[in-house]
C-alpha positions as CSV (number, residue, x, y, z in Angstrom):
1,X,154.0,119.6,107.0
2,X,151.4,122.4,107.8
3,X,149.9,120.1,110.2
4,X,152.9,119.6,111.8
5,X,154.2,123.6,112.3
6,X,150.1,124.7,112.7
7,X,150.2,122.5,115.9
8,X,153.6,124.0,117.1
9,X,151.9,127.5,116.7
10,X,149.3,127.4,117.7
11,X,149.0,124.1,120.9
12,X,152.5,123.7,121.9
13,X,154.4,126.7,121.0
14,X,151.6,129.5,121.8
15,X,154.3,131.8,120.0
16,X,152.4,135.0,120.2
17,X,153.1,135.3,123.7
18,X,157.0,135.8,124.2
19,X,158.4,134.8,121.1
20,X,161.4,134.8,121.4
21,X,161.9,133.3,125.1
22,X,159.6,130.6,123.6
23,X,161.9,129.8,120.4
24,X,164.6,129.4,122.5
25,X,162.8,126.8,124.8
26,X,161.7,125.1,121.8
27,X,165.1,125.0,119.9
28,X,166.9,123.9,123.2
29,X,164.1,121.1,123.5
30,X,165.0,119.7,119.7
31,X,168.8,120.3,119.7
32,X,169.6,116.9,122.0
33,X,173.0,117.0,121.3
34,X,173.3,120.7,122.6
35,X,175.7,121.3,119.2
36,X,173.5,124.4,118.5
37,X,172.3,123.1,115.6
38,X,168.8,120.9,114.7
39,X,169.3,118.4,111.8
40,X,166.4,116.0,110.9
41,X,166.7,113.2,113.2
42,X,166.3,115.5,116.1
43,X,163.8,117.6,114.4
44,X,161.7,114.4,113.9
45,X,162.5,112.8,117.4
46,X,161.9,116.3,119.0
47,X,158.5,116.5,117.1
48,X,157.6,113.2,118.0
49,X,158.1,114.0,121.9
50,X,155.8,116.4,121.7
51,X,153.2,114.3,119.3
52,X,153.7,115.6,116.5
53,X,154.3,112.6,114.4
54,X,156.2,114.1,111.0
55,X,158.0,111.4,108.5
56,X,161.7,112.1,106.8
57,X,160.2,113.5,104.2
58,X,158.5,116.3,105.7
59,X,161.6,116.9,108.2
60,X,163.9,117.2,105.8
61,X,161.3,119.9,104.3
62,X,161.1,121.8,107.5
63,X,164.9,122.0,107.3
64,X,165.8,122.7,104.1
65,X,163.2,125.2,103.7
66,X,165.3,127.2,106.7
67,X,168.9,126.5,106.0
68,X,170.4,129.2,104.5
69,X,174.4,127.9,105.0
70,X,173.4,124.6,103.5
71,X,175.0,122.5,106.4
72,X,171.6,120.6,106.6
73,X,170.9,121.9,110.0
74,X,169.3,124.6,111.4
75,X,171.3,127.2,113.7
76,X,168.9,129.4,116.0
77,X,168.9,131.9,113.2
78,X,168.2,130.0,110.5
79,X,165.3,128.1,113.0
80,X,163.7,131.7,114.2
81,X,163.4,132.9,110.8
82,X,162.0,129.8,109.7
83,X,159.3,129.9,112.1
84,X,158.3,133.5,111.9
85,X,158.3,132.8,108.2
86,X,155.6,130.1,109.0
87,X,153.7,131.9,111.6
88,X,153.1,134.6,109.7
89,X,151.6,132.5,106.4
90,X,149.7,130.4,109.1
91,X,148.2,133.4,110.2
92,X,147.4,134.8,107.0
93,X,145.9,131.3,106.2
94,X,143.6,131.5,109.1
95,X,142.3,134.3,109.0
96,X,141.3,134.3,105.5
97,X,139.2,130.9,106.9
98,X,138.0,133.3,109.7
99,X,135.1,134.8,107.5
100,X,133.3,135.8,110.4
101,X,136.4,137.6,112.0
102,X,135.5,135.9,115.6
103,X,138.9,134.2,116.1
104,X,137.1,130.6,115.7
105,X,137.0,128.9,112.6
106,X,133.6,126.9,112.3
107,X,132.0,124.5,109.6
108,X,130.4,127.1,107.8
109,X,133.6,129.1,107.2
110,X,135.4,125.8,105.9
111,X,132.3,125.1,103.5
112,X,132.6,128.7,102.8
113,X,135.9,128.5,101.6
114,X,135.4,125.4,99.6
115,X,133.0,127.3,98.1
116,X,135.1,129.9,97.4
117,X,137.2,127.2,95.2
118,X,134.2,125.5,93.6
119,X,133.9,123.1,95.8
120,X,130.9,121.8,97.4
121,X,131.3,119.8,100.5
122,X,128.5,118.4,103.3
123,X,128.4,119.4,106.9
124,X,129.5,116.8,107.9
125,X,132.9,116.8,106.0
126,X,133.1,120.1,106.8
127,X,132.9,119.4,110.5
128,X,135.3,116.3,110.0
129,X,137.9,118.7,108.9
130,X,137.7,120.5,112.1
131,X,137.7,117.5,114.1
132,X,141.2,116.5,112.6
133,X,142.6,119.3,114.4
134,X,141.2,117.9,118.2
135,X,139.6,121.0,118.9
136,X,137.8,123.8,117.4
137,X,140.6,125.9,115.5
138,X,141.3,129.3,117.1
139,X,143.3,132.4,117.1
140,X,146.5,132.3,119.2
């Protein structure tokens, strides 16, 4: 699920821009039916047009987590606060990776922070973890 809402942040999204203007684009882009609401199926399908590939399991996460009427959908509300919730712990997530405080997040900060946890990883895993993401991971 992190996957998922780290690439809406910070690829697609770009929230730290305009916000707002760009929650609104993004909730018009997943509520097809124009009810103003986002239930899973659109959540997924919406994700999926963008390639972000999420299953049921982790849709119906992403919406419960934000549904505070309990109608199993997501009004604009309910989706805003849900994603400044997100942004906000995705932020504090990288920069505590950001050791270096440079806005990048390289090998040595992620063997760093397996460190930090007792863990001992290679290089090269280290380096494989980046190169899940596509590109280098970077402040928005």
């Amino acid at each position: 699920m992190y996957s998922a809402v780290r690439k809406l942040f910070f690829t697609d999204c770009q929230c730290a821009r305009e916000p707002l203007k760009t929650y609104e684009e993004l909730f018009a882009k997943l509520d097809t039916n124009k009810d103003g609401k986002v239930d899973v199926s659109e959540l997924r399908a919406g994700l999926a047009a963008m390639g972000i590939q999420t299953g049921n399991a982790a849709a119906q996460k992403i919406v419960s987590s934000g549904d505070r009427d309990h109608d199993d959908r997501l009004d604009f509300k309910e989706f805003t606060k849900y994603l400044k919730d997100h942004e906000k712990k995705l932020r504090l997530t990288f920069k505590s990776l950001d050791k270096n405080k440079d806005g990048q997040i390289d090998y040595m900060e992620i063997k760093q922070s397996f460190a930090d946890l007792g863990l001992d990883i290679s290089k090269e895993d280290a380096e494989k973890i980046l190169q899940r993401q596509g590109k280098p991971l970077q402040s928005a």
